[in-house]
C-alpha positions in Angstrom: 66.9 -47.3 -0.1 69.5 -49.8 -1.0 68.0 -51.5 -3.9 70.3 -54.9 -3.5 69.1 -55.7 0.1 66.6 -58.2 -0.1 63.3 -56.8 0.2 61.4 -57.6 3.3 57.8 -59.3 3.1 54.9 -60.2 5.1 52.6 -62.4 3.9 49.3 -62.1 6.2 46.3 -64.1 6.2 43.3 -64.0 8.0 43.7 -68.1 8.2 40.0 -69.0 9.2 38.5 -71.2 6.1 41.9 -73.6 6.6 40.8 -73.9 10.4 36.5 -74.9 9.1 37.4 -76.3 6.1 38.7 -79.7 4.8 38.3 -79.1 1.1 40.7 -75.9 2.0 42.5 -77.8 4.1 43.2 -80.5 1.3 44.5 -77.9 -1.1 46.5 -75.1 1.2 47.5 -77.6 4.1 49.5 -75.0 5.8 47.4 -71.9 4.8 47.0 -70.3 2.4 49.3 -67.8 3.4 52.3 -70.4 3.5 51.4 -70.9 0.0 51.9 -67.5 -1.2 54.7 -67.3 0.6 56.5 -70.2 -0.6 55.9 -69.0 -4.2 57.7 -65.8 -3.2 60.8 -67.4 -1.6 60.9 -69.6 -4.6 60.4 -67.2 -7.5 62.6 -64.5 -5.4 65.0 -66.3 -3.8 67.7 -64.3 -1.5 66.0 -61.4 -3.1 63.6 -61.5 -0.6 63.2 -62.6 3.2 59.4 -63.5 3.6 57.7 -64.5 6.9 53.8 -65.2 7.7 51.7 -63.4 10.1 47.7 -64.4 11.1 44.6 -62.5 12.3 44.6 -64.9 15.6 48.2 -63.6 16.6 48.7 -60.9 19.3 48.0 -57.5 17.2 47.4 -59.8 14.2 51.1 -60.1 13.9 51.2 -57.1 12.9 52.9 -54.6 15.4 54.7 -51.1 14.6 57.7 -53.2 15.3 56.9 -55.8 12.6 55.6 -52.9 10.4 58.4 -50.7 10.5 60.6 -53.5 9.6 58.3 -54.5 6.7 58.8 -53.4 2.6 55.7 -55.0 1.2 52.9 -56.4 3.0 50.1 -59.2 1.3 47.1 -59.3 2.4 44.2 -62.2 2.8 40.9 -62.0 4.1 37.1 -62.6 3.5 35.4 -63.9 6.2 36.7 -62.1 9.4 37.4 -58.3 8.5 35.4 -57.0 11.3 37.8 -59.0 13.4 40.7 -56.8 12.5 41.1 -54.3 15.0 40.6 -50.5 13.5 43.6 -49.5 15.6 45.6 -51.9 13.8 44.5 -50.7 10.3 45.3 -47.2 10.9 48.5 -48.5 11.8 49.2 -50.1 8.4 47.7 -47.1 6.7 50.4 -45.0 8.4 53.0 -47.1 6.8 51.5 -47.3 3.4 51.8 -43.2 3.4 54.9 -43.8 4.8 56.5 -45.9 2.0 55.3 -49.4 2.6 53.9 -51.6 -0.7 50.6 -53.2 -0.1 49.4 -56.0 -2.0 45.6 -56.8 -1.6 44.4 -60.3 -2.4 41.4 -61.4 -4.0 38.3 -60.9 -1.2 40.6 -58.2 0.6 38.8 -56.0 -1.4 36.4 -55.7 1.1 39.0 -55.6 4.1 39.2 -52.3 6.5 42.7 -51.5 5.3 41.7 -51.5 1.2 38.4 -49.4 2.1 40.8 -46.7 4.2 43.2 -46.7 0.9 40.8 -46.8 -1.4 37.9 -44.3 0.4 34.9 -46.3 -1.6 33.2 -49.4 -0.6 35.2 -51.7 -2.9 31.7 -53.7 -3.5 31.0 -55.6 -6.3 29.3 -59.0 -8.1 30.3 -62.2 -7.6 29.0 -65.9 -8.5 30.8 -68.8 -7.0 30.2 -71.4 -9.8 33.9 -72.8 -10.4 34.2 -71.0 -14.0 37.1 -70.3 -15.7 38.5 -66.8 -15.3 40.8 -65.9 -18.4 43.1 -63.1 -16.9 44.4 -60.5 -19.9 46.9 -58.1 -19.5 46.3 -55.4 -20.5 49.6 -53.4 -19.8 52.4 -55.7 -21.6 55.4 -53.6 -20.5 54.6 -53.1 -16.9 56.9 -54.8 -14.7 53.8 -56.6 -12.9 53.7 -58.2 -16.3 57.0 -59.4 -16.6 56.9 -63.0 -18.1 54.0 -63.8 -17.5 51.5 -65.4 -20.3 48.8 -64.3 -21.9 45.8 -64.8 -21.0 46.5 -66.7 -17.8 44.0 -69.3 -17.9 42.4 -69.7 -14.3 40.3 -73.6 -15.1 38.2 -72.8 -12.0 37.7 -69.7 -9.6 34.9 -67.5 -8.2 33.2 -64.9 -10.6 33.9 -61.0 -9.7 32.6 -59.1 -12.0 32.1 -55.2 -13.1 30.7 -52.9 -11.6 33.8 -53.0 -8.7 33.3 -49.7 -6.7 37.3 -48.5 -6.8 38.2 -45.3 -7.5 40.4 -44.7 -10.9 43.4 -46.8 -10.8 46.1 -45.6 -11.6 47.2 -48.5 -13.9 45.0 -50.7 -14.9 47.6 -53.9 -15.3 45.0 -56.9 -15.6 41.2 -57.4 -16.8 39.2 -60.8 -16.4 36.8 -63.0 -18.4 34.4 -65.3 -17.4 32.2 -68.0 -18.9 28.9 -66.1 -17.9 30.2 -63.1 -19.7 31.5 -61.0 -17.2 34.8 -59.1 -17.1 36.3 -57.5 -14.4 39.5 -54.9 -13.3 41.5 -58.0 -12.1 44.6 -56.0 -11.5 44.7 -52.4 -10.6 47.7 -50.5 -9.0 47.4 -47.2 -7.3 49.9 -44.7 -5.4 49.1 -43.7 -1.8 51.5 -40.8 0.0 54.4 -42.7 -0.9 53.4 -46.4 -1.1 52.3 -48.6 -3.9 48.8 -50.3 -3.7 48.4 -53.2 -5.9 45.3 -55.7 -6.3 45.1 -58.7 -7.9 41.6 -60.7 -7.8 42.9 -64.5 -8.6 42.5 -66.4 -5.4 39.1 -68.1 -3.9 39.9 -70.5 -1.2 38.2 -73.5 -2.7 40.0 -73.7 -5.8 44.0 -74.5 -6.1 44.9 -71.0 -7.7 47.9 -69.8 -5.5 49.7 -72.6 -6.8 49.4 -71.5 -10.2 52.8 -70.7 -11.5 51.5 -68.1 -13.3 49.7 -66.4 -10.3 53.1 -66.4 -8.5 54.6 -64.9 -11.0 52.4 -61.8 -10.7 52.4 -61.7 -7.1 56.4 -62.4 -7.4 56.9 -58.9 -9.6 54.2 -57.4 -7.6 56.2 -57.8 -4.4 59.4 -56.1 -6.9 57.5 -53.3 -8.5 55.5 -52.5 -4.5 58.7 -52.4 -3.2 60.1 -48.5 -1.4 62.6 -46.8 -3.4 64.1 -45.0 -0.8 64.5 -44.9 3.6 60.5 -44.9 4.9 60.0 -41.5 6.2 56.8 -39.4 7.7 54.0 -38.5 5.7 52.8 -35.1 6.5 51.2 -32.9 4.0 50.9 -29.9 6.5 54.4 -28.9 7.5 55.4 -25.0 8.2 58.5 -23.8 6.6 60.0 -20.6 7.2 60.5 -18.1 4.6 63.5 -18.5 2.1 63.8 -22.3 4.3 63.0 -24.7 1.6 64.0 -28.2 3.1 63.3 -27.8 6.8 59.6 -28.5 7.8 58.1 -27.5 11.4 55.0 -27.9 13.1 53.4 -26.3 15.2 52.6 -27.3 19.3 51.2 -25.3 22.5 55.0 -25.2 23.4 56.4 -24.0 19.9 57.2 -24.8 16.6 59.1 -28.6 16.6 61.1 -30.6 14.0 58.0 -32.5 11.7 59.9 -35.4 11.6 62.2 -35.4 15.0 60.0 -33.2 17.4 63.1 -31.9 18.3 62.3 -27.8 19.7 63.2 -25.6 16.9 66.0 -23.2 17.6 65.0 -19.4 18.7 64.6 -16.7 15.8 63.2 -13.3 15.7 59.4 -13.1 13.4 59.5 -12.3 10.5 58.9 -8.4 10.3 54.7 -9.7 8.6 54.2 -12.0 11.4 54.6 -10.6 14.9 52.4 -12.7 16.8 54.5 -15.7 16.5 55.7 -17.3 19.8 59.3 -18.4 19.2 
């Protein structure tokens, strides 16, 4: 992939609480998704070209068309994930494998698409008492990290706390403090066929956090570091390769073996002299 084209983002958010709620309306007046965005396009500039999609859209915004189009996707939600359609979240799973970054947003935790990645049920314990979250990093030299301060200091945000039912990240970037005494995994990445899976817990509703400078500025490398590093291509774990053919995969249908990727009808050969039931 062509690492100076500007990397293409989709912010999504499930946009519900701005529709209920004046307080939320008062502090993300054109969602909370716009918000995030905004931070992106200013922090990134023509490095990126970000756009907004929300759960009430057609397909939630989120066709195969949109999808395939998409480098790193954000995700918001809490209080509709049964609304997302499952059809829908095997589609974005497909990409993730494929090569699209995901970045999952404070009570996505609990959405469909992070359960499917993460194969647990991402539970854990939570207080809503406006405390102040100190957010430590805890891996100084990953790009995630890049300029940003230490601790952040979050003045007021709902508590998550430990135990947080995730599988073993595979970096652990960020880990939060709390006034009651909790800590949590605040920042976890994770690799998923060839896509990058990052959360990052900073982000109740009721409280003015995505306009933190410092919060965009994690979400900002996040969007870098999640990005592909090469074309997206199929995720297959399965293929059949013919003897002594090392780059060529096939798979199998009732009509014969086809190109994995293509489908294309793979040419005629003889068997191999071990395997003479093969229909070729």
């Amino acid at each position: 992939m062509n690492g100076s084209a500007p990397v293409r983002v989709v912010v999504w958010g499930e946009n519900r609480h701005e529709k209920i709620s004046k307080k939320v309306q008062g502090i993300y007046p054109e969602g909370m998704h716009e918000t995030i965005a905004g931070g992106i396009r200013s922090l990134l500039g023509e490095e990126a070209v970000v756009t907004t999609h929300v759960l009430d859209e057609p397909e939630h915004g989120l066709t195969e068309e949109t999808l395939a189009s998409t480098d790193v996707l954000l995700w918001w939600g809490h209080i509709a994930h049964n609304d997302v359609d499952d059809e829908v979240v095997e589609r974005i799973h497909r990409h993730v494998l494929e090569g699209m970054g995901i970045l999952v947003l404070h009570s996505g935790h609990h959405s469909k698409i992070f359960r499917r990645l993460m194969g647990t049920t991402c539970s854990l314990r939570w207080r809503n008492d406006g405390e102040r979250e100190l957010v430590w990093t805890v891996a100084p030299r990953h790009p995630i990290t890049e300029g940003v301060s230490q601790p952040i200091i979050v003045p007021g945000q709902e508590m998550y706390g430990e135990y947080f039912d995730i599988p073993e990240p595979d970096e652990l970037i960020f880990i939060s403090s709390f006034t009651g005494g909790e800590v949590f995994r605040s920042g976890v990445t994770y690799n998923r066929g060839y896509g990058r899976v990052f959360y990052f817990s900073p982000g109740d509703e009721v409280y003015p956090v995505y306009h933190q400078p410092e919060i965009q500025r994690v979400i900002a490398n996040a969007v870098r570091w999640a990005r592909p590093r090469r074309e997206r291509e199929s995720y297959q774990v399965t293929p059949m390769y013919w003897a002594g053919e090392f780059d060529q995969p096939w798979r199998w249908t009732p009509d014969g073996f086809v190109d994995f990727v293509t489908g294309e009808p793979a040419p005629p050969r003889t068997p191999s002299p071990q395997r003479t039931d093969l229909e070729v």
